[in-house]
C-alpha positions as CSV (number, residue, x, y, z in Angstrom):
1,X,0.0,0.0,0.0
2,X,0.9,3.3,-0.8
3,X,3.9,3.4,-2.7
4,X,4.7,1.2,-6.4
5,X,8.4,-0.1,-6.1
6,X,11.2,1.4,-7.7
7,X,11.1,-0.2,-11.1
8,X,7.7,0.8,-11.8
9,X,7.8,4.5,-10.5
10,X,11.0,5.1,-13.0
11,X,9.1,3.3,-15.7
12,X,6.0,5.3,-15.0
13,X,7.8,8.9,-14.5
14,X,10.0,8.3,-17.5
15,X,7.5,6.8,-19.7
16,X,5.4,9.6,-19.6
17,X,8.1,12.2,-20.2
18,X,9.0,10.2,-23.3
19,X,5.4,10.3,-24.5
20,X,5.1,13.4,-24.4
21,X,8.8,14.0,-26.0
22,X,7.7,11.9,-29.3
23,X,4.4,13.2,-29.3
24,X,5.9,17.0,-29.0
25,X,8.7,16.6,-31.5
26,X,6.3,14.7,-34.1
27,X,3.6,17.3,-34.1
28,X,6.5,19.7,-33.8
29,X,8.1,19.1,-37.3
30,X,5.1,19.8,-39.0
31,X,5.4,23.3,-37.7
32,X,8.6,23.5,-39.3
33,X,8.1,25.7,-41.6
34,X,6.5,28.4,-39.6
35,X,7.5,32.1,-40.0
36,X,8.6,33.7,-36.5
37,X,5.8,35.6,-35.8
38,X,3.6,32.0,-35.6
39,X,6.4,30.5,-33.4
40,X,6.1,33.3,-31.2
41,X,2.4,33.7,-31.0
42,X,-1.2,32.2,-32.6
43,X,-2.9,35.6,-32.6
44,X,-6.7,34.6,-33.6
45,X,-6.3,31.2,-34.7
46,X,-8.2,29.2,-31.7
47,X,-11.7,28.5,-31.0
48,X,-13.1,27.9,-27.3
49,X,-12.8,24.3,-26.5
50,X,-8.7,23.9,-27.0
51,X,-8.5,27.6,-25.6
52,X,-10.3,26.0,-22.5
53,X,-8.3,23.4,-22.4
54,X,-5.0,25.7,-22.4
55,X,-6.4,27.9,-19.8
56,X,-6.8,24.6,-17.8
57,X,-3.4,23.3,-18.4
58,X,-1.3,26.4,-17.8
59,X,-3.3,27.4,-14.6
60,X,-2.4,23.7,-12.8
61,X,0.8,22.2,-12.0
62,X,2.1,19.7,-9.4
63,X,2.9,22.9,-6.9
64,X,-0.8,22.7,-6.6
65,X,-0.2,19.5,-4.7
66,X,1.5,21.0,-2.0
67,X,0.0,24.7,-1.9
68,X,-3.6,23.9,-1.7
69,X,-3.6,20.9,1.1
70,X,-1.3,22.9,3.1
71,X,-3.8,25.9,3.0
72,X,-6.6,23.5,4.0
73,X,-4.9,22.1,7.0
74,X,-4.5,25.5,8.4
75,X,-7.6,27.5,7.3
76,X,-10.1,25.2,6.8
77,X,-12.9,24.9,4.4
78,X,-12.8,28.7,4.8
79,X,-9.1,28.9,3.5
80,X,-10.1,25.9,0.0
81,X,-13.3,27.9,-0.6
82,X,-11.6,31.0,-0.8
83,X,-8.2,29.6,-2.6
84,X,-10.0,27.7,-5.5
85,X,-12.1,30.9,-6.4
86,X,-9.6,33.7,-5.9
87,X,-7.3,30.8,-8.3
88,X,-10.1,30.5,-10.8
89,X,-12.1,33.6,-10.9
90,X,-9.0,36.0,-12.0
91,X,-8.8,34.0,-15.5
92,X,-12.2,36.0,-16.3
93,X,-9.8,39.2,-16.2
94,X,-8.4,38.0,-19.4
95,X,-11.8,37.4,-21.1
96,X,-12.7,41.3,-20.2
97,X,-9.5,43.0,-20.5
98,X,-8.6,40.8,-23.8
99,X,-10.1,42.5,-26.3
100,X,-9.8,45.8,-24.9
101,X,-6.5,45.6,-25.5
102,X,-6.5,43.7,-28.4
103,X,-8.6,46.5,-29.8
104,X,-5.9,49.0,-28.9
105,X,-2.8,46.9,-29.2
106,X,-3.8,44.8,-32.5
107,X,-0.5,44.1,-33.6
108,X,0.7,42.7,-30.2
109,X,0.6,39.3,-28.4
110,X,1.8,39.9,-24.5
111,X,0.5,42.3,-22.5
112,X,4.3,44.6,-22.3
113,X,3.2,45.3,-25.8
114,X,0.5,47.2,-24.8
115,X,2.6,48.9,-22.5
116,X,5.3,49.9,-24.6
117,X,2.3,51.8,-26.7
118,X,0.7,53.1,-23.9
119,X,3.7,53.9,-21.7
120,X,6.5,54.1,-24.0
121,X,10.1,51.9,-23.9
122,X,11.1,52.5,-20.1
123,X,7.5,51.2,-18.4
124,X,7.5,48.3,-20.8
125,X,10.6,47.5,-20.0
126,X,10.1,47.6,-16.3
127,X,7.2,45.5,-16.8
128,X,8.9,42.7,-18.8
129,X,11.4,42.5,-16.6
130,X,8.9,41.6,-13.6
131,X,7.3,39.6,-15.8
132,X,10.4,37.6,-16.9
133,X,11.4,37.3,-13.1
134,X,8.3,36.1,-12.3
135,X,8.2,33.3,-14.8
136,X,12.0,32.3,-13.6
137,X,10.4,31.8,-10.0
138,X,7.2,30.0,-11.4
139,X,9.6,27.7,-13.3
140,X,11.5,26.9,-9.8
141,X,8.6,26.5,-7.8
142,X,6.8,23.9,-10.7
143,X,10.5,22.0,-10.4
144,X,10.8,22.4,-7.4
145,X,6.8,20.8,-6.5
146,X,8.0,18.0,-9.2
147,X,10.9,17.1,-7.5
148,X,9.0,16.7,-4.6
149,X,6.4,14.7,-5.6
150,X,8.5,11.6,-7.6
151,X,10.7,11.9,-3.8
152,X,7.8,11.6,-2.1
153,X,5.5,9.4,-4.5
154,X,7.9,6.7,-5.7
155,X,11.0,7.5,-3.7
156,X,12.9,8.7,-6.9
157,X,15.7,11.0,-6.7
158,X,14.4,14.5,-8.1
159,X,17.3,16.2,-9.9
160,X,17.6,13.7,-13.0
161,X,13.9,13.9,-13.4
162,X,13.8,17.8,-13.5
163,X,17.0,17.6,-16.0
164,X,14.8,15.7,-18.1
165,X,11.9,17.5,-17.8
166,X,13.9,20.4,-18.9
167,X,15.5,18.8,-21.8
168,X,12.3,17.0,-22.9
169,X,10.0,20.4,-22.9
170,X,13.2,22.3,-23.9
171,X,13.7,20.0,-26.9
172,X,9.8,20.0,-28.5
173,X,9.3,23.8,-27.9
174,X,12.4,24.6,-29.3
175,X,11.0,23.0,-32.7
176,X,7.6,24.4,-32.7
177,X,7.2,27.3,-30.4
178,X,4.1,28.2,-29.4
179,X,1.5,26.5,-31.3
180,X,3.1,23.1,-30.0
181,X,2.7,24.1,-26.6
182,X,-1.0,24.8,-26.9
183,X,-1.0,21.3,-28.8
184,X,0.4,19.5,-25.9
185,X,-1.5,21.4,-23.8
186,X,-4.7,20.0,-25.6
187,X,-3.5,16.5,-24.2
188,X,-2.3,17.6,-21.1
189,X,-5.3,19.4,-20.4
190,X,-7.6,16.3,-21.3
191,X,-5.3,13.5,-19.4
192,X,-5.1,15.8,-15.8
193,X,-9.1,15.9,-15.9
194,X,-9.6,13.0,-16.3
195,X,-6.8,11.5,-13.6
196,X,-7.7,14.1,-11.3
197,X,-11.8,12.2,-11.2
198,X,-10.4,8.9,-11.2
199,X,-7.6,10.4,-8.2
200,X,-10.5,11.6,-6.2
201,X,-13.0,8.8,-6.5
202,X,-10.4,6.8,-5.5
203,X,-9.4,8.6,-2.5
204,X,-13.1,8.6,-1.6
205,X,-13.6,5.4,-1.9
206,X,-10.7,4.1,0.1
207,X,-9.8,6.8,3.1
208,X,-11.7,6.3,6.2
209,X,-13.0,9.8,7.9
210,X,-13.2,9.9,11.7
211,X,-16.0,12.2,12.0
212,X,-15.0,13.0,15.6
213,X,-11.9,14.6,14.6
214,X,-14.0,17.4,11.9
215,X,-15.6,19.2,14.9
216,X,-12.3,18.7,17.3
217,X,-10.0,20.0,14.1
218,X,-12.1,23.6,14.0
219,X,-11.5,23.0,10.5
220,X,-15.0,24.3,9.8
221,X,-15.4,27.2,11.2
222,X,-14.3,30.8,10.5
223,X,-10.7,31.7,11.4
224,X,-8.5,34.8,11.3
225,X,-6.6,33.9,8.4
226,X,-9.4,32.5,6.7
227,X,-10.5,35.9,6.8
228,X,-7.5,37.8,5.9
229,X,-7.7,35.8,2.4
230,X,-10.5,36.9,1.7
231,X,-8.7,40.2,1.0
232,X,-5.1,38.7,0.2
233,X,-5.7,35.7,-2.4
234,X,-8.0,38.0,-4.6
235,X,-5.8,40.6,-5.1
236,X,-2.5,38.5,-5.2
237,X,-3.2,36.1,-7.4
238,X,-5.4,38.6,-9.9
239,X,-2.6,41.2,-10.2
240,X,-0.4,38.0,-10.3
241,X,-2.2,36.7,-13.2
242,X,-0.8,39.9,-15.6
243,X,3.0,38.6,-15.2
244,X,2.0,35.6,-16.7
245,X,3.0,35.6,-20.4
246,X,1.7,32.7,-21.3
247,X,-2.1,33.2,-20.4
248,X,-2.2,36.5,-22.3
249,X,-0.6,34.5,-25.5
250,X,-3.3,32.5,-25.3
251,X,-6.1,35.4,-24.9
252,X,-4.8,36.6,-27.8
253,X,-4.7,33.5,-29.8
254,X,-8.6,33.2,-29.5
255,X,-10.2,33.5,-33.0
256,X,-13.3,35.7,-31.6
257,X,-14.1,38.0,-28.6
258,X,-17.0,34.7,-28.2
259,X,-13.9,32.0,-28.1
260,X,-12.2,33.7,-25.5
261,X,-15.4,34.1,-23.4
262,X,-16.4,30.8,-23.6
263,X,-13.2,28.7,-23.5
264,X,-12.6,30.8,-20.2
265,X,-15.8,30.4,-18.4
266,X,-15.6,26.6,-19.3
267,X,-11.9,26.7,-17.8
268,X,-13.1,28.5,-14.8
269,X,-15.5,26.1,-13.9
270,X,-12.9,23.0,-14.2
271,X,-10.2,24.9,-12.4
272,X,-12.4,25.7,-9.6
273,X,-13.4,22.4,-9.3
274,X,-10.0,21.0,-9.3
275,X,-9.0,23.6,-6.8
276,X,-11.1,22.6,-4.8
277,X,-10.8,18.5,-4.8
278,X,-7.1,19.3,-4.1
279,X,-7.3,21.3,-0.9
280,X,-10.2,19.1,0.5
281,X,-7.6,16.7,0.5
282,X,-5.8,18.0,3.2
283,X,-9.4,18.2,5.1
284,X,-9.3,15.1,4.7
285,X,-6.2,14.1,5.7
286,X,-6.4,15.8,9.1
287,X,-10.3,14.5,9.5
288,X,-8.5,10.8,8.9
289,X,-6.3,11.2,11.8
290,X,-3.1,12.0,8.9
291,X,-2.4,14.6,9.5
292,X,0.0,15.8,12.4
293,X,-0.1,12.4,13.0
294,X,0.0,10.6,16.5
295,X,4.1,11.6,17.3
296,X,3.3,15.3,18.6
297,X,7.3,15.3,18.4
298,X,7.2,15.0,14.8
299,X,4.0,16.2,13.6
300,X,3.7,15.8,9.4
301,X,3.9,18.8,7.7
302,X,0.5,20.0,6.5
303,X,2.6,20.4,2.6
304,X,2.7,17.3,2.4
305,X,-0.8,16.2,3.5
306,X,-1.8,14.9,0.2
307,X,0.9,13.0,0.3
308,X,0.2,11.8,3.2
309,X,-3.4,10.9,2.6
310,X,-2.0,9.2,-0.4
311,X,0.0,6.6,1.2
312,X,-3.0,4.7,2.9
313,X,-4.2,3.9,-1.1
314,X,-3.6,1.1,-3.0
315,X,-0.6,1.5,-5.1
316,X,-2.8,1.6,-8.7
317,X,-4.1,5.0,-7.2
318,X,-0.5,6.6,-6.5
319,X,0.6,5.6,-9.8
320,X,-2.0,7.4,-11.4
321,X,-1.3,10.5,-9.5
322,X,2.4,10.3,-10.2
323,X,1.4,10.3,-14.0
324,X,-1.0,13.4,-13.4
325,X,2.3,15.0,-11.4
326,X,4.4,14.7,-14.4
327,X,1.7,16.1,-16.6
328,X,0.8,18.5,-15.0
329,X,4.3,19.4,-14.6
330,X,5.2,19.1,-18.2
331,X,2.1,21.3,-19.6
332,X,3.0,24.1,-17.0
333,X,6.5,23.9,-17.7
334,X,6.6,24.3,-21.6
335,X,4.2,27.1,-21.1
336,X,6.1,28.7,-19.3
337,X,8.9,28.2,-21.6
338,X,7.5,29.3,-24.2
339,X,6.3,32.5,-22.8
340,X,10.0,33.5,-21.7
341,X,11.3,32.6,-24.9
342,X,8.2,35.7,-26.3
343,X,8.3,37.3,-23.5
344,X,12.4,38.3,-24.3
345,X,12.0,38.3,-28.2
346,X,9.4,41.1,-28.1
347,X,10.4,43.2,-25.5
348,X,14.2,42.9,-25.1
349,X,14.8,42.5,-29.0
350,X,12.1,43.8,-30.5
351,X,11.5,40.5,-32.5
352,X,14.7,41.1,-34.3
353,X,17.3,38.9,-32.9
354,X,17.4,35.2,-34.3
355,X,14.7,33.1,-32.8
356,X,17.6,30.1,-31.2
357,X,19.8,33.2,-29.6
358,X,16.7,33.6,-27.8
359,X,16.1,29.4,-27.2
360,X,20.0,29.3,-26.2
361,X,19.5,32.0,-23.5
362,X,16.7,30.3,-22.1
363,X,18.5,26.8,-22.0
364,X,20.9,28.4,-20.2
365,X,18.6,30.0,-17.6
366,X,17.4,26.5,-16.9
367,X,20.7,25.7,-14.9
368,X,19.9,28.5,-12.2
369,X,15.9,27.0,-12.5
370,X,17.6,23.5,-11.7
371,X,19.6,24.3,-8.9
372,X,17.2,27.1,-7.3
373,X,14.2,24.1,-7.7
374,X,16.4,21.5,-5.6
375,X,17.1,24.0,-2.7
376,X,13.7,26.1,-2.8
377,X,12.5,25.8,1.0
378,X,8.6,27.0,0.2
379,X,6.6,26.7,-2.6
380,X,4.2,29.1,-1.4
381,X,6.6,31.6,-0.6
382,X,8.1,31.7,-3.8
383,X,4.3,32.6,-5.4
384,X,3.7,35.2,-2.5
385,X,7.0,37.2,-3.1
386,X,5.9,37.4,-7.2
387,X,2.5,38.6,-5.7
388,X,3.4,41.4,-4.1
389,X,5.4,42.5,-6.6
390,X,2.7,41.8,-8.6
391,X,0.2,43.5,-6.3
392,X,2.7,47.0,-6.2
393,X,2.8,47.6,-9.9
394,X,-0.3,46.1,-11.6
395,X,-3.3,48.6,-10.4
396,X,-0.9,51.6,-11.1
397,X,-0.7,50.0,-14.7
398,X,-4.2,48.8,-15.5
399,X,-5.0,52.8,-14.6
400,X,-4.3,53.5,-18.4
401,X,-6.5,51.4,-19.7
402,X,-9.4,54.1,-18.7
403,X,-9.8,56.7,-20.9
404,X,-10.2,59.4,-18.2
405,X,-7.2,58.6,-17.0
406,X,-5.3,59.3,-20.6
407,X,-2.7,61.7,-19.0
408,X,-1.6,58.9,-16.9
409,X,2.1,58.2,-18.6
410,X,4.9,55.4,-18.0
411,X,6.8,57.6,-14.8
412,X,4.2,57.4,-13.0
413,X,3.4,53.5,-13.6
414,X,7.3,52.9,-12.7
415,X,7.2,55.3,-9.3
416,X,4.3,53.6,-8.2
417,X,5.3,50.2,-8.5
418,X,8.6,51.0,-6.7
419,X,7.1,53.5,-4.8
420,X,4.5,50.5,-3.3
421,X,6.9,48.1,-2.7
422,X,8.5,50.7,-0.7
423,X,5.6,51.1,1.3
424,X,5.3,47.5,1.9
425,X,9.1,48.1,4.1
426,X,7.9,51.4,5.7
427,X,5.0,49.2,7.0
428,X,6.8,46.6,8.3
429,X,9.5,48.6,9.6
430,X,6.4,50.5,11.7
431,X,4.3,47.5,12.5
432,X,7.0,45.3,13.9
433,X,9.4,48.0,14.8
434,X,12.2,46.6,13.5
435,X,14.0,47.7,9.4
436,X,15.1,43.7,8.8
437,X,11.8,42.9,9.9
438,X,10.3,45.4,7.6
439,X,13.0,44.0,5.2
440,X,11.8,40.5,5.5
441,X,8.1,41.2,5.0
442,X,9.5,42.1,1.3
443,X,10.3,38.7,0.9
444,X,7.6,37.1,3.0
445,X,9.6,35.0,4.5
446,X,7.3,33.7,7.2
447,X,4.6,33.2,4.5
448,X,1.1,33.5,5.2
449,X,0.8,31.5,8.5
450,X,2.0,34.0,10.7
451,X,-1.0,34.5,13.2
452,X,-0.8,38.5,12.8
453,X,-1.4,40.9,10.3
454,X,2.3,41.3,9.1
455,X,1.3,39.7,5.6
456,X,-2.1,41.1,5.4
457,X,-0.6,44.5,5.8
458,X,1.8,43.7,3.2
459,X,-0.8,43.5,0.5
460,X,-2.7,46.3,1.2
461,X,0.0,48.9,1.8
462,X,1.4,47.7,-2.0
463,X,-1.5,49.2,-3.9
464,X,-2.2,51.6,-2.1
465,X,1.5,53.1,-1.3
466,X,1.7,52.0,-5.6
467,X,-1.3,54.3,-6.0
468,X,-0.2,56.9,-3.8
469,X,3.5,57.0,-5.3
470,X,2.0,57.5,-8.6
471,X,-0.5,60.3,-7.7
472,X,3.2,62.0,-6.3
473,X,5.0,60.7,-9.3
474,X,2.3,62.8,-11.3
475,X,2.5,66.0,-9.6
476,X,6.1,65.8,-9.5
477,X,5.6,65.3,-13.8
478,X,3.2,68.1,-14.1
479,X,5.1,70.3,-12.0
480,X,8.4,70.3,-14.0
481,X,6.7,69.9,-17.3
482,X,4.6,73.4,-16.1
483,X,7.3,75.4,-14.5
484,X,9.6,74.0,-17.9
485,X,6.7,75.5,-20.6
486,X,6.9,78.6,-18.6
487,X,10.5,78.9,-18.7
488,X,10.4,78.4,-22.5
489,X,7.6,80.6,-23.3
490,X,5.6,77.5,-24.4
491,X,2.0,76.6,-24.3
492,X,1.3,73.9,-21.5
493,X,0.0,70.6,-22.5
494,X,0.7,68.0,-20.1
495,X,-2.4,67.6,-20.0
496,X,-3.8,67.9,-23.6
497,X,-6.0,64.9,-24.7
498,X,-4.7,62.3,-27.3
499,X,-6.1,62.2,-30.8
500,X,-6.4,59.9,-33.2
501,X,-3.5,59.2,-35.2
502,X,-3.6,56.4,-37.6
503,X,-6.3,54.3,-36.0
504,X,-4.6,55.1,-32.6
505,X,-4.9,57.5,-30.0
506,X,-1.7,59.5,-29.6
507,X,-0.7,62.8,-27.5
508,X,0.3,65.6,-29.5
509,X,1.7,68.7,-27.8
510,X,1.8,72.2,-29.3
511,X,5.2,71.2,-30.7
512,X,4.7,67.8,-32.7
513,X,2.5,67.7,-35.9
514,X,0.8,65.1,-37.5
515,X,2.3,64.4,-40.8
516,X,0.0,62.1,-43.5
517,X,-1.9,60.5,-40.3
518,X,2.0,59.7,-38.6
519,X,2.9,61.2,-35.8
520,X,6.3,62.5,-36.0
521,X,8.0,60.5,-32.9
522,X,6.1,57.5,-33.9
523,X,7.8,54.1,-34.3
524,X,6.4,52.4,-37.3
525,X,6.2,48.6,-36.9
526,X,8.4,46.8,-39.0
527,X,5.5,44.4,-41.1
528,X,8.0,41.9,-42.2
529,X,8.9,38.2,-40.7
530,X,11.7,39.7,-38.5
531,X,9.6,41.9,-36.6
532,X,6.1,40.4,-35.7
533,X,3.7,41.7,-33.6
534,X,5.6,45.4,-32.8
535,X,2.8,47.9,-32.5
536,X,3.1,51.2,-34.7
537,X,3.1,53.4,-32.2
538,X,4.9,54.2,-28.6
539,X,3.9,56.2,-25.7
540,X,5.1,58.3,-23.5
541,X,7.1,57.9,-20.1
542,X,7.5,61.5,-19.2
């Protein structure tokens, strides 16, 4: 019970990634042939059901395995109701915001795009380089949850099976980009649903619930930080959700406004649902007498509570869920892949720079990935530091996407996100009294579970210190650009409304002209195969 032996677990983790490697690499060659704006990106090219079952794959991954139990154990049903829909619910951002900015950005396929054409080079670049930190730490953390699970699973040692996961996804989306990673996410997608039912009926069917441990567990009533996640989870992981290249490649690949609706509403519902199963898990586990376990000395960890609960089922059942890991794995690590390998063509390169430069620099990124992954203490922290950051500079941003809000420029977006993190140190270093305190609340390194209000603080002081450094950040604009017309014996127009220049809105001061519908200091895209998706236009920063 509980655990296949060795030579099965290999076969099983191993079979699986070579699956997947001649599945990737056949479908891949057909793509060939592909110019470098379809390796990049499948703008308008997929209808609702695959783009659901993208949506599906990219949001899961094995970390889930650990996050969600260990939430449950410590919050309740409180803390799995409130994970699985603060999870699921931010993916309907994409379906409202998506065509906004497709509509404004039609040229582009990730989100710094817009930003560059809103904001100008400076703010995009800011924002690419959170994004492109952010998917370095969500590639650790998915290694790092994989590594775990095969150790804790099947007993297999974890580094030679992230070194193949690397080289496996590395090896298929090097030949076909994109489009082969919403391929095998078609699969992925399909195989983790259905595992994840046959996973859960079987962990019904065989785990035994004392039911006098549910009321003696307090599991089910309201608790402080259930509460506080109510505020925190929302706003994390929706701001979060903006860093993530590889969702907004897939927003854009919808063919319709209709396909992006529907294939995220019926993601939303199966993500939910598979939030959900997971963290009751470690409801269960605890309600089954599992979890700390009968050695108060040692208690078991509540991350590893599905793991746990897991070891009391027959050994058919683990092997199916080591299968799922390695899926679930595999899609969220190509996607991520995939959307660094964009992410850095479009908005370090500008599209211009050789395709396998780009491929070569990620490969080599994967060795800090590996060896970060093996020595990461806390998946959970590692999300919660890219939230906050995340949390700082997203609201600031998403404020120029409002039209009355059209003299809002890229200095402000930048002060504000710094600005907000900033505040998140000038709270702690009040609230606890202490500057490496305030210091280490940047990094969250006691996580969520802390008992006070250190973390909640966290996320509210970084919007609104982001919001409140920008307002400054503004004035501080306006004040020099005022005081500098005057000097010159110029008209003012900091804050002169854009017009429409060429299908797009542009600001014009009293000293630029328009000049056969281009604005003088515009950056016309470059149409051909070197250059895809570069928008026409830039914005300002100051």
């Amino acid at each position: 019970m509980g655990q296949p032996s060795s030579e099965a677990s290999h076969a099983l983790v191993y079979v699986t990634y070579g699956l997947f490697l001649i599945i990737g690499t056949g479908v891949a060659w057909t793509f060939r042939n592909q110019s470098k704006g379809e390796f990049l990106a499948g703008n308008r090219t997929q209808r609702a059901v695959p783009l659901a079952l993208n949506f599906i794959a990219s949001a899961l991954g094995s970390a889930i395995l650990f996050a969600y139990p260990q939430l449950a154990t410590i919050s309740g049903v409180q803390g799995v109701i409130v994970y699985a829909l603060s999870s699921a619910l931010p993916l309907f951002a994409f379906a409202w915001l998506g065509p906004i900015i497709r509509r404004k950005c039609p040229q582009g396929f990730v989100l710094t795009e817009w930003t560059r054409q809103r904001y100008g080079d400076v703010a995009a670049l800011y924002l690419s380089f959170m994004t492109l930190v952010t998917l370095f730490l969500y590639m650790v953390s998915e290694l790092s949850a994989v590594g775990q699970v095969v150790n804790l699973l099947a007993g297999i040692d974890g580094l030679p099976v992230l070194i193949v996961e690397c080289i496996i996804t590395t090896i298929y989306t090097s030949l076909g980009g994109f489009k082969i990673s919403f391929f095998t996410d078609n699969i992925q997608g399909t195989m983790v649903m259905a595992l994840i039912i046959i996973a859960t009926i079987s962990i019904g069917v065989e785990t035994k619930i004392d039911t006098s441990l549910i009321a003696d567990s307090g599991l089910t009533k309201g608790n402080l930080l259930g509460w506080q996640l109510v505020y925190i989870l929302p706003v994390a992981l929706l701001t979060n959700s903006f860093f993530l290249s590889h969702f907004w490649l897939r927003t854009f690949a919808s063919k319709t406004d209709r396909d992006l609706w529907t294939g995220i509403s019926l993601a939303v519902v199966a993500i939910l649902v598979v939030f959900t199963l997971v963290g009751c898990t470690g409801l269960v586990a605890v309600w089954s007498g599992l979890v700390p376990g009968d050695d108060p000395e040692n208690p078991i960890d509540g991350g590893i509570a599905f793991f746990a609960l897991l070891q009391q089922l027959p050994n058919w059942v683990v092997g199916i869920v080591i299968v799922m890991a390695v899926t679930l794995s595999t899609a969220a690590f190509d996607s991520f892949q995939t959307a660094m390998v964009t992410s850095a063509s479009n908005d370090l390169f500008r599209n211009r720079l050789n395709i396998w430069w780009i491929r070569a620099g990620v490969v080599v990124i994967m060795v800090p990935v590996v060896v970060i992954a093996i020595r990461a203490p806390s998946i959970l922290q590692i999300y919660l530091i890219s939230d906050l950051v995340s949390a700082a500079t997203i609201p600031v941003l998403c404020l120029g996407l409002l039209d009355r809000f059209y003299f809002w420029r890229g200095f402000e977006v930048v002060v504000g996100g710094l600005g907000g993190l900033f505040t998140v140190f000038l709270f702690g270093l009040v609230y606890y009294g202490d500057a490496q305190k305030g210091a280490e609340l940047l990094l969250l390194q006691q996580g969520l579970f802390t008992g006070d209000w250190g973390c909640f603080g966290a996320f509210v002081a970084a919007p609104i210190g982001g919001f409140l450094w920008g307002f400054g950040a503004l004035g501080l604009r306006l004040g020099i650009q005022y005081f500098s017309a005057k000097r010159r014996g110029v008209r003012f127009d900091g804050l002169d409304k854009p017009v429409l220049v060429g299908g797009q809105e542009q600001l014009v001061g009293e000293n630029e002209h328009v000049d056969s519908g281009v604005l003088r200091d515009e950056v016309v895209a470059d149409d051909s195969s070197d250059a895809p998706g570069i928008a026409k236009t830039k914005g300002k920063f100051f």
